[in-house]
C-alpha positions as CSV (number, residue, x, y, z in Angstrom):
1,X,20.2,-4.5,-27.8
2,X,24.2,-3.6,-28.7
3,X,24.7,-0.7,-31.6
4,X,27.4,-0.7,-33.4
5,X,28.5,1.5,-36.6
6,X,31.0,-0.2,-39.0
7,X,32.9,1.7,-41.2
8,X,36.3,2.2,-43.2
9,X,37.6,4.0,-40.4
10,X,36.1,3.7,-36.5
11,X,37.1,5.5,-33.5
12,X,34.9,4.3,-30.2
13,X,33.5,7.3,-28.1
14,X,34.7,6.7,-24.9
15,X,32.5,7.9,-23.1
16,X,30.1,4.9,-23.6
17,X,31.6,2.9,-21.0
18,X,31.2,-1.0,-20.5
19,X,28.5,-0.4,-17.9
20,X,26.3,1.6,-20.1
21,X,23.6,-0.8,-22.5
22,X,24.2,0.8,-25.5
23,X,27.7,1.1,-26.5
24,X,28.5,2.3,-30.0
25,X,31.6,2.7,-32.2
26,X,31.0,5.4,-34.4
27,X,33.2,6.7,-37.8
28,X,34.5,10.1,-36.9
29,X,34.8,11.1,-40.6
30,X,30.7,11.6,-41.0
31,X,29.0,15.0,-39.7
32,X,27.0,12.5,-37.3
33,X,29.6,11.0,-36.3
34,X,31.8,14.2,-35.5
35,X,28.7,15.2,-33.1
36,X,28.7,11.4,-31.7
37,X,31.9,12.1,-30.5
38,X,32.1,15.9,-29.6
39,X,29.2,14.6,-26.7
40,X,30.9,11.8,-25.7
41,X,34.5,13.8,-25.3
42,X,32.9,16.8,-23.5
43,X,33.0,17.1,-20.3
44,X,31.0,20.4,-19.6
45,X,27.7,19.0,-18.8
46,X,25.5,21.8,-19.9
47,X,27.9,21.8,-23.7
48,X,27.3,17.8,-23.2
49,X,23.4,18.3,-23.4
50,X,23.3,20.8,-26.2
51,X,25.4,18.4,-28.4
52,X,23.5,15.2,-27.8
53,X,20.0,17.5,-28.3
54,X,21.3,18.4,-31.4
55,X,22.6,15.1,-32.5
56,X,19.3,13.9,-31.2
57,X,16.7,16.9,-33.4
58,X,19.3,16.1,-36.5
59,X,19.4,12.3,-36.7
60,X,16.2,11.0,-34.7
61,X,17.0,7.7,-36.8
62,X,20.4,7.2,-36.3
63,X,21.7,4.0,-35.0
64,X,23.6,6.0,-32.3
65,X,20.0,7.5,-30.6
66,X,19.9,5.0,-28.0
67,X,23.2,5.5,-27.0
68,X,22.9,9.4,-27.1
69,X,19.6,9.1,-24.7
70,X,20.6,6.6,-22.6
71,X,23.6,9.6,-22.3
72,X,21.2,12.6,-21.7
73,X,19.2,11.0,-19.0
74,X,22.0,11.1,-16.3
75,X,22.8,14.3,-17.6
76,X,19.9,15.4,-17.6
77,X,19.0,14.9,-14.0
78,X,22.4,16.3,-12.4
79,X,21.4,19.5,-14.4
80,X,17.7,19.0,-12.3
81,X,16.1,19.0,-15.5
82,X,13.9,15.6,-14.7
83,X,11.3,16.4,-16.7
84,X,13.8,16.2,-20.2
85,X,15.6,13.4,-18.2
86,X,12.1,11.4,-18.4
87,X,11.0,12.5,-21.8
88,X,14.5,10.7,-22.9
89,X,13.5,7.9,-20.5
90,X,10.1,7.7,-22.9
91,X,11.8,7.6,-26.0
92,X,14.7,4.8,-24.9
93,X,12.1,2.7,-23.1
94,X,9.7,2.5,-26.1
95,X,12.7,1.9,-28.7
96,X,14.1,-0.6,-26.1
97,X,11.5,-2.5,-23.9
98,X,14.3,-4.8,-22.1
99,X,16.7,-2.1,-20.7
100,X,16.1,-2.7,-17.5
101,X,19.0,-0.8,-16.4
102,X,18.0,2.1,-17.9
103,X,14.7,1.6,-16.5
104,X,15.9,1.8,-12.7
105,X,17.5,4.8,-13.1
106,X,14.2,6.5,-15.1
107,X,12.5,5.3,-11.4
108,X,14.8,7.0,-9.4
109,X,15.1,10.1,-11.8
110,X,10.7,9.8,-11.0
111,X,11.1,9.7,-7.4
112,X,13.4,12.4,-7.2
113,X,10.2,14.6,-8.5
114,X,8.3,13.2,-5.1
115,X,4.8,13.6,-7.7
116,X,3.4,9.5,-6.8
117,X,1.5,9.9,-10.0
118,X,5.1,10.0,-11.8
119,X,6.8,7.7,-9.4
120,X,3.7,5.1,-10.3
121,X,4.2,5.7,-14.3
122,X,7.7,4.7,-13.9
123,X,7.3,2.2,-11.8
124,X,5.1,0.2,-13.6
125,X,7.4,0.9,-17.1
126,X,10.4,-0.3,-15.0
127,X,8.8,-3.2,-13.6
128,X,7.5,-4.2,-17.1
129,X,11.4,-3.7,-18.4
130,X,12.4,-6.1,-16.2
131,X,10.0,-8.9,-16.3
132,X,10.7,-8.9,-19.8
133,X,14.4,-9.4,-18.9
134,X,13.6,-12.0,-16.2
135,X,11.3,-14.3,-19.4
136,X,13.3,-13.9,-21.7
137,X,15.1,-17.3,-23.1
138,X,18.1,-18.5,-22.1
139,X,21.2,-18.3,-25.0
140,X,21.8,-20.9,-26.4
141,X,25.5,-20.2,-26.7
142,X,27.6,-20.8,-24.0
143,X,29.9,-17.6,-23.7
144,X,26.2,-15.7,-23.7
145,X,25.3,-17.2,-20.5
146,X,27.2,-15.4,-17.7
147,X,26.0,-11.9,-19.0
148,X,22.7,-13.2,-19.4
149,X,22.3,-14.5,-15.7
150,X,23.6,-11.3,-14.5
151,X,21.1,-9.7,-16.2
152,X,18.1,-11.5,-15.0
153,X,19.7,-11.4,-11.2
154,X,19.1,-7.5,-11.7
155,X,16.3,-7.4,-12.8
156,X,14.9,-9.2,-10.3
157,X,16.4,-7.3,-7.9
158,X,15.3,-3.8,-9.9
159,X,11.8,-5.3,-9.9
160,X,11.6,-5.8,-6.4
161,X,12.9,-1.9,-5.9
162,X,9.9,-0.8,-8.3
163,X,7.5,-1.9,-5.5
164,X,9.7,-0.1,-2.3
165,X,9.1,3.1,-4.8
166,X,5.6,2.3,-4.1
167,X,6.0,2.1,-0.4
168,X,8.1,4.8,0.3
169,X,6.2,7.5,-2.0
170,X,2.9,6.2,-0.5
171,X,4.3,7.1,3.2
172,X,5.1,10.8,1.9
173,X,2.0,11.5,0.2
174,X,-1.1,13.2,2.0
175,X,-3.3,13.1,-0.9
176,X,-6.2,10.0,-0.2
177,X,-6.5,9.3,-4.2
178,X,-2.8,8.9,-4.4
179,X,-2.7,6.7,-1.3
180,X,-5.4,4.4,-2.4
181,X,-3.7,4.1,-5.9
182,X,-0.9,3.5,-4.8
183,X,-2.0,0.5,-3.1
184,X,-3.5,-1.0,-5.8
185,X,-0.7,-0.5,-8.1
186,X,1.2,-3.0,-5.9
187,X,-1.7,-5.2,-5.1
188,X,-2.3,-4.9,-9.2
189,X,1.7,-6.0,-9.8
190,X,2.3,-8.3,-7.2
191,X,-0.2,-8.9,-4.3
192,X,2.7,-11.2,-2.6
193,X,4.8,-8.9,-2.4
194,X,6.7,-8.1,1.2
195,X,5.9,-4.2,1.0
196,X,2.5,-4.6,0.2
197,X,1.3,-5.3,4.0
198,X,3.3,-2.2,4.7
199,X,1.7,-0.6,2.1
200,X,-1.8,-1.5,2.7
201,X,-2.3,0.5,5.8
202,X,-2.0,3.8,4.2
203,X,-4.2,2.5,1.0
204,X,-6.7,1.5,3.7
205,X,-6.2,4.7,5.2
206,X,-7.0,6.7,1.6
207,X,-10.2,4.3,1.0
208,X,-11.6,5.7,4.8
209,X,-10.7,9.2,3.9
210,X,-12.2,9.0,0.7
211,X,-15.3,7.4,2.2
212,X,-14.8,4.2,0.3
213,X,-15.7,2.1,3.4
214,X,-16.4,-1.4,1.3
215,X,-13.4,-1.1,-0.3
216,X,-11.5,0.1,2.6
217,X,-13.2,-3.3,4.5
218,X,-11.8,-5.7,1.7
219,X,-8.2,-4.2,2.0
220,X,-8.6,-4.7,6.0
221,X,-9.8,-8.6,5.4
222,X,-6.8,-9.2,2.7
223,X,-4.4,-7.9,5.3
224,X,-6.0,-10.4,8.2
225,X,-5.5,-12.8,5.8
226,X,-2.0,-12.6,5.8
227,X,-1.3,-11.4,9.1
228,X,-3.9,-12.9,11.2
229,X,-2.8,-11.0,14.3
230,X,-3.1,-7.1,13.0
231,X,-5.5,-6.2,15.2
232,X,-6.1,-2.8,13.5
233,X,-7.6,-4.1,10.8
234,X,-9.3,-6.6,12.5
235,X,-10.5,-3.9,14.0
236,X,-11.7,-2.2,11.4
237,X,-13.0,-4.9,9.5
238,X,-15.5,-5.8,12.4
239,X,-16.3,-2.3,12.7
240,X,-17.4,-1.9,9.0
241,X,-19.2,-5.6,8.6
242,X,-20.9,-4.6,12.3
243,X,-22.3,-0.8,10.6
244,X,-22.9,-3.0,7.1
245,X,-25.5,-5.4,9.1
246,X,-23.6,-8.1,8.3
247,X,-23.6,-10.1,11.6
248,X,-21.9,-13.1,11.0
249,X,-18.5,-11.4,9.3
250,X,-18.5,-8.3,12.3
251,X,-19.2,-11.5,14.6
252,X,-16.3,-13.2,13.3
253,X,-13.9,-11.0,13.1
254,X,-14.8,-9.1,16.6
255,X,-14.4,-12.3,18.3
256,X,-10.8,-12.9,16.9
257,X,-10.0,-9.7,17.3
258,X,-11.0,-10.3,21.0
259,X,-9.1,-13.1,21.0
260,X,-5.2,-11.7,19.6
261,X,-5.5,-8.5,21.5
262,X,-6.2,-10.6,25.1
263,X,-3.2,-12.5,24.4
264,X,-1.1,-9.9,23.0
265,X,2.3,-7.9,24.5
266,X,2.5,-4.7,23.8
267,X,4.3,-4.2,20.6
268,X,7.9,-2.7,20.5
269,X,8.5,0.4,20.7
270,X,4.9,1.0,22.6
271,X,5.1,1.4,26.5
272,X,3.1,-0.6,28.6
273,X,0.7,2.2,29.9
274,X,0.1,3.2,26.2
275,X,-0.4,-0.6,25.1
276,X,-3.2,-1.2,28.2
277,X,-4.8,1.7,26.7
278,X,-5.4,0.5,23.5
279,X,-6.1,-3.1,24.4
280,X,-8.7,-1.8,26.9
281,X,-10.3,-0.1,24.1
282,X,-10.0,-3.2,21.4
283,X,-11.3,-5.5,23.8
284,X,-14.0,-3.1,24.8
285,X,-15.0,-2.6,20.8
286,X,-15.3,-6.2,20.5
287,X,-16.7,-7.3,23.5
288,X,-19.7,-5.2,23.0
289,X,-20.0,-6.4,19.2
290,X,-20.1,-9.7,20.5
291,X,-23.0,-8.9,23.0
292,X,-25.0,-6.5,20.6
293,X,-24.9,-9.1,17.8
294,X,-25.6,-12.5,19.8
295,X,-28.4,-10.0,22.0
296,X,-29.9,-8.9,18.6
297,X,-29.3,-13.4,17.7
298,X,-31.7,-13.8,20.9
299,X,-28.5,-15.9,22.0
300,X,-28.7,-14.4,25.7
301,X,-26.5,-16.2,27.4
302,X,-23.5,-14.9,25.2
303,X,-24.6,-11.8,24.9
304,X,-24.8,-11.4,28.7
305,X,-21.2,-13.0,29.0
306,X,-19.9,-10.9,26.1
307,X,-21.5,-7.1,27.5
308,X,-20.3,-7.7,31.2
309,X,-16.4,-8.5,29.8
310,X,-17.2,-4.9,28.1
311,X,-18.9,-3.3,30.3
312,X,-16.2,-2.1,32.9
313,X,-14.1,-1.3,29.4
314,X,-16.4,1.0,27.9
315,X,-17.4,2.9,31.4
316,X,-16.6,6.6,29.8
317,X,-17.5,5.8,26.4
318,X,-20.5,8.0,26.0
319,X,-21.6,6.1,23.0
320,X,-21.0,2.5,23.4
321,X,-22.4,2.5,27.3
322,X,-26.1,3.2,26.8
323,X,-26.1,0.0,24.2
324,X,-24.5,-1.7,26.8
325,X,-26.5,-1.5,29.7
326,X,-30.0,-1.5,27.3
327,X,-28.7,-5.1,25.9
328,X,-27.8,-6.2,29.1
329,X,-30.8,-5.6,30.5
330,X,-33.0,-7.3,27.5
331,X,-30.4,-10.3,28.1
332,X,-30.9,-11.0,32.0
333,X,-34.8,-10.5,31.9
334,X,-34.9,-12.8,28.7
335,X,-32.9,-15.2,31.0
336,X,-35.2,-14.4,34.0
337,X,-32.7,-12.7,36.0
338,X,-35.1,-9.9,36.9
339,X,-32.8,-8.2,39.7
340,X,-30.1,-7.5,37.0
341,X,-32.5,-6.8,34.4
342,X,-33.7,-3.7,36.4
343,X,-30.6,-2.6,37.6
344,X,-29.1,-3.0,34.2
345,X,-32.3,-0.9,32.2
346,X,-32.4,1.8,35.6
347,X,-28.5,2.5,34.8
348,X,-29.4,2.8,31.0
349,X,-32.2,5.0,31.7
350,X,-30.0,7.6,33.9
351,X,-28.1,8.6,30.6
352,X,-29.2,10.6,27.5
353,X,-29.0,8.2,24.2
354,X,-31.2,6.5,22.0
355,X,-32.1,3.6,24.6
356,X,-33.2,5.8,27.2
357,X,-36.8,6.4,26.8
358,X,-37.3,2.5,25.6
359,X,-35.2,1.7,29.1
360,X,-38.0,3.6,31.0
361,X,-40.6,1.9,29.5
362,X,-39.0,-1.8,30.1
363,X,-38.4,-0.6,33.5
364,X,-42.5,-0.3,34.1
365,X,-43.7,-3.3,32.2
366,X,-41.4,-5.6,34.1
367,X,-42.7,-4.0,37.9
368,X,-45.9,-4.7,36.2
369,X,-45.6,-8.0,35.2
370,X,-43.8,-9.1,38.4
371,X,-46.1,-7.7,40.6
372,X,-49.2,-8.9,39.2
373,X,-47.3,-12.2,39.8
């Protein structure tokens, strides 16, 4: 949208230079225009602000209100008055829903406040600015062309911005709420988009700490989706669908876990002690899945194959060894491997957990029942 005053006598307010959106010429002999172009002549920033508020509180109508906004918002924001600089923001964006321009720099002014909930606001009114730019029709007339493919180049380029805003406020913030809605804010806008894989880690990360474990498991299976090979959230998506009784999905997704880590280098920037580690402790994870699950299938054959690959990976895990051995055990007796099936339950019978007693007792029924044979 251009303004423009016509009168018997004009004088243009220099200040409104060819890169701003609204550009006005303005006649000098009217009170309103007088103020018009006392603001844009003054070069005291703080006297610039008190003319265009009171050009503003005197003539909220006035053709010139864009122009005298779109003014007080970089004003406004040198003089680290954001919150006036976004109220003006408000006012130009709802008068103006295409000024993309404006738009981007009503983000930045938002980020500039490091408050996500601001930085999402503005976000989404900038991204909306320039999608309506980018749909907009193409001119008819010729000359109108050039300026109008400029126009949709930026705000393409503004739009993508209004999702790194996202990104980069989402790495700053320790609050779990913010986190998680800043996730879906992207996912909500553009679920394609490059930063949302980067993003989706610390929305993941705000659904755990919230205790939203479902939807923490649904971000984890989107990102595997696109990036099969995260084993984080591979990870965590066979952890949750494991603890959620759902066999076949913690099945799944342990076993390709499995699978990528095994055949994985360690990734840059990570040495190679701290990379064995970690894929020690993935394969572990989802070797033992594997066995619990096809043990718990009566498929005994995999479970034994799955337990012994975790078994010397799990040795000081206090937690996931007493399964281990108990499962074991139960495999190799069900497969008539008595020998192992002993030593197996004696080993899980010599630590303190859940399987213990039940160990014992499996211990005496099978010297029964091979004895008596």
């Amino acid at each position: 949208m251009r303004l423009s005053i016509l009168t018997a006598a004009l004088l243009a307010v220099t200040a409104a230079g060819s890169a701003q959106r609204h550009s006005i010429t303005i006649n000098a002999e009217t009170p309103e225009g007088q103020l018009l172009q006392q603001a844009g002549q003054e070069a005291d920033e703080a006297k610039k602000i008190a003319l265009l508020e009171q050009f503003a509180a005197k003539y909220p109508k006035h053709e010139g209100i864009l122009w005298a906004y779109e003014m007080m918002i970089p004003a406004y924001v040198k003089a680290a008055q954001v919150p006036k600089a976004l109220d003006a923001c408000d006012k130009l964006l709802t008068a103006d829903a295409e000024d993309a321009e404006n738009a981007h720099e009503c983000l930045k002014a938002a980020e500039s406040t490091k408050d996500p909930a601001a930085v999402i606001k503005w976000s989404t009114r900038a991204s909306d600015a320039c999608r309506k730019v980018v749909q907009s029709p193409k001119p008819k007339e010729a000359d109108e062309v050039e300026d109008w493919t400029k126009r949709v180049d930026y705000a393409k380029q503004a739009d993508t911005y209004t999702e790194y805003a996202l990104y980069a406020v989402a790495l700053q913030t320790q609050s779990p709420e913010q986190k998680a809605a800043l996730g879906e804010e992207i996912e909500r806008r553009n679920p394609d988009s490059k930063y949302y894989l980067q993003i989706a880690g610390q929305q993941f990360l705000g659904y755990t700490q919230l205790g939203q474990k479902e939807k923490a498991a649904l971000v984890a299976e989107k990102v595997v989706a696109k990036e099969p090979g995260n084993q984080d959230m591979l990870l965590a998506a066979a952890d949750y669908y494991m603890n959620a009784k759902n066999n076949e999905k913690a099945l799944l997704y342990s076993t390709k876990l499995t699978e990528v880590v095994a055949a994985k280098a360690a990734p840059a920037g990570m040495s190679e002690a701290d990379w064995t580690k970690k894929k020690d402790l993935m394969l572990g994870l989802g070797y033992w899945m594997q066995g619990v699950i096809h043990s718990q299938q009566n498929k005994f054959a995999p479970a034994d194959a799955a337990l012994r690959k975790a078994l010397p990976l799990i040795q000081t895990n206090r937690q996931l060894l007493p399964g281990a051995l108990f499962y074991l055990g139960l495999a190799n007796y069900k497969m008539e491997k008595i020998a192992d099936a002993v030593k197996f339950f004696n080993q899980c019978a010599a630590i303190a957990s859940p399987f213990q007693a039940q160990a014992k007792k499996n211990i005496l029924a099978i010297r029964r029942e091979y004895i008596v044979k």
